[in-house]
C-alpha positions as CSV (number, residue, x, y, z in Angstrom):
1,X,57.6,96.6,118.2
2,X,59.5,93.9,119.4
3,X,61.3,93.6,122.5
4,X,64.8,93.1,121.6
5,X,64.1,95.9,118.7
6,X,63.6,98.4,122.4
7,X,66.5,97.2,123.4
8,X,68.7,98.0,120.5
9,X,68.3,101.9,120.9
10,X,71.3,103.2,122.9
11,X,70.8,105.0,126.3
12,X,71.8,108.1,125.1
13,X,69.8,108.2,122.1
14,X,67.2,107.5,124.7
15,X,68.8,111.0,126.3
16,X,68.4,113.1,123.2
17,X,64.7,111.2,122.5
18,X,63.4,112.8,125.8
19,X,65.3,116.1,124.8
20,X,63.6,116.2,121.8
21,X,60.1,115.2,122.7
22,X,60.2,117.2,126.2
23,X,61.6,120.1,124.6
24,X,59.1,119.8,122.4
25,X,56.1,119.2,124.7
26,X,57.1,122.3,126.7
27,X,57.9,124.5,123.5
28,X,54.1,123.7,122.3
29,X,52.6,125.0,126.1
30,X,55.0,128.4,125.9
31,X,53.8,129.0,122.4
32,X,50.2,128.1,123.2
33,X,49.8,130.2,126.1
34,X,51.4,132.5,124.3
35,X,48.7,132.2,121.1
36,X,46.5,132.9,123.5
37,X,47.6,135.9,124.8
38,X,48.3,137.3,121.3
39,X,45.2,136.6,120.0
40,X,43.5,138.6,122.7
41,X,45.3,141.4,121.4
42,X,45.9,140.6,117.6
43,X,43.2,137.8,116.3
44,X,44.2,136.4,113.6
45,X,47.8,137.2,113.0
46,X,48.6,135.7,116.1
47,X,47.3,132.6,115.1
48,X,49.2,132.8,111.6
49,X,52.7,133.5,113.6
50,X,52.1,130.7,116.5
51,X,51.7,127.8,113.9
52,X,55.3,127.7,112.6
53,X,56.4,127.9,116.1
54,X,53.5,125.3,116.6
55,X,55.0,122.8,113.8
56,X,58.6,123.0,114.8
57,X,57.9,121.7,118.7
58,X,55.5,119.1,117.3
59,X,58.0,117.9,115.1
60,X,60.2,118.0,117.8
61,X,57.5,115.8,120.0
62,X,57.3,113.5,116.9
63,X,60.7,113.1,115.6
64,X,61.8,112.3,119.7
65,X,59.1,109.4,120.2
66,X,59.8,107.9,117.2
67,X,63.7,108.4,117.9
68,X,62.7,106.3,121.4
69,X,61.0,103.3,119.5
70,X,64.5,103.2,117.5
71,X,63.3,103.9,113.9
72,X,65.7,104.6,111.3
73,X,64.3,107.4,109.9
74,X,64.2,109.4,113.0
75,X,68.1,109.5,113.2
76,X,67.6,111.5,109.8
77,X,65.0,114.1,111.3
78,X,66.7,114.6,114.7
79,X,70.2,115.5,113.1
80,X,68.1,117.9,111.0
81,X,66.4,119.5,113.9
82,X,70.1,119.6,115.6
83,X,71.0,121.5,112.7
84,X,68.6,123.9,113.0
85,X,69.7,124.4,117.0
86,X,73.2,125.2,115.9
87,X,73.4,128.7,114.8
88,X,72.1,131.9,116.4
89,X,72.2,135.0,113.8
90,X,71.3,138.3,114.2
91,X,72.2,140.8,111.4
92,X,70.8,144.5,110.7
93,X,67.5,143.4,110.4
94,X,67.3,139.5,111.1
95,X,67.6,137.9,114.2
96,X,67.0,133.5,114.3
97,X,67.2,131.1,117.0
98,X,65.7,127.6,118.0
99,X,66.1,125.4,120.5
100,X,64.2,122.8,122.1
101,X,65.6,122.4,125.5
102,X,69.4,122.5,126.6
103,X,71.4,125.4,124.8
104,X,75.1,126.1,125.8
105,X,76.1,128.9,123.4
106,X,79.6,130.9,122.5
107,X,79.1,134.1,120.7
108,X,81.4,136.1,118.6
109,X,80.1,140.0,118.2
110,X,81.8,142.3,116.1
111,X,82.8,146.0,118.3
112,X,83.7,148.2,115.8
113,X,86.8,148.9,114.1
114,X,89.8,150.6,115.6
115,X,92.7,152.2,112.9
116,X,95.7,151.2,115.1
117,X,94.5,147.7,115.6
118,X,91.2,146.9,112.7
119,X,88.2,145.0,113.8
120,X,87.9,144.0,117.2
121,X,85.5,141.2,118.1
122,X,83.6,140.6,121.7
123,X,83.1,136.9,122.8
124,X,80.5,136.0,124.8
125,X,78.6,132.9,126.0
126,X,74.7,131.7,127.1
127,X,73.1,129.2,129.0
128,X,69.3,128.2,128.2
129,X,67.2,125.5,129.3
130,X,64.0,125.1,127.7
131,X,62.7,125.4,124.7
132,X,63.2,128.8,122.4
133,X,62.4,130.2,118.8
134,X,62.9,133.1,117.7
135,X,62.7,134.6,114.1
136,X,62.4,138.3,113.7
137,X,62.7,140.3,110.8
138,X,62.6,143.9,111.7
139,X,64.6,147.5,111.3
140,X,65.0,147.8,115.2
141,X,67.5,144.8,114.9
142,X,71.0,146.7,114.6
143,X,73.3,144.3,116.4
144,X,75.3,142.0,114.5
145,X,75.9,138.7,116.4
146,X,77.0,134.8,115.5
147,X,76.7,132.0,117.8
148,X,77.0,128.5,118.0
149,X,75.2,125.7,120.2
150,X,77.3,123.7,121.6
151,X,75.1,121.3,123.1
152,X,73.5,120.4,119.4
153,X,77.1,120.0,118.5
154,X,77.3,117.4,120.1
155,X,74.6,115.6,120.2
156,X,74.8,116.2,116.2
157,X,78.3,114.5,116.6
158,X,77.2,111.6,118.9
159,X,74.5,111.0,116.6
160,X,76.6,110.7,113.5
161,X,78.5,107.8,115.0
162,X,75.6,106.1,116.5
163,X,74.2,105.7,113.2
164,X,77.2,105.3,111.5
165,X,77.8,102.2,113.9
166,X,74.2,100.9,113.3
167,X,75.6,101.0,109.3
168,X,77.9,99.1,110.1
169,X,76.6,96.5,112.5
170,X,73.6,96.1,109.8
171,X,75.4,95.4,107.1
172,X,77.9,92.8,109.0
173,X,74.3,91.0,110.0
174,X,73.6,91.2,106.7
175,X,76.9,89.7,105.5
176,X,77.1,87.3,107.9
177,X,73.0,85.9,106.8
């Protein structure tokens, strides 16, 4: 990689780079210990239910160096792993969440339904730093909740016009050659 090349990657992509790839990092450690401990208690399985988790940080290790070296493919992969840090859902049944380090979440939680006034809604908001996944299917999940990182909002956002600019600037060098 060239030298000026380093250069050209913004500071804050630099930002969300060490997001990704130290979310990441940490995200692999939790879920290895973890692996550990489960497969003291459950063999196998353990190891079978660790290597999603397993995948998702190292992609998230991967897609964050790569996103530091400034290659254009990585803006792709690290809007698609923002994505996937946007939504917390939990229905009867279903609960998912990911995030690789900084979550700032609102929440919007259906109370119950009143006949004078209809359905009444609780709003709610969480703080996480550090890396969390979580997907559960099971019958002991009854609460029905919807959330929304804002953090991957906006880095989604900022990285949407930061490659949107590099469009832009690309195609005037290549006009201009």
């Amino acid at each position: 990689m060239t030298e000026s090349r380093k250069s050209d990657v913004p500071h804050g992509v630099r930002l969300v780079s060490l997001l990704l790839a130290g979310g990441g990092a940490a995200g692999v450690v939790v879920v290895v210990l973890f692996a550990i401990q489960w497969f003291s208690q459950g063999g196998l399985v353990a190891l079978l239910l660790s290597s999603p988790m397993l995948a998702a940080f190292g992609c998230s290790i991967w897609i964050g160096i790569e996103l530091w070296r400034g290659r254009p493919w990585a803006y792709t992969w690290a809007k698609v792993l923002f994505i996937a840090q946007i939504p917390t859902i939990s229905l009867p049944g279903l609960y998912y969440e990911f995030s690789t380090s900084l979550r700032f979440a609102l929440t919007l939680q259906p109370l119950g339904y009143r006949e004078a006034t209809g359905l009444t809604f609780g709003f709610g908001w969480d703080f996480f730093f550090g890396p969390k996944i979580a997907l559960a299917i099971s019958h002991r999940i009854e609460n029905i909740e919807f959330g929304l990182n804002l953090v991957a909002i906006a880095i989604l956002i900022y990285l949407v016009k930061v490659t949107r600019a590099r469009k832009s600037m690309l195609q005037a060098t290549t006009v201009a050659t």
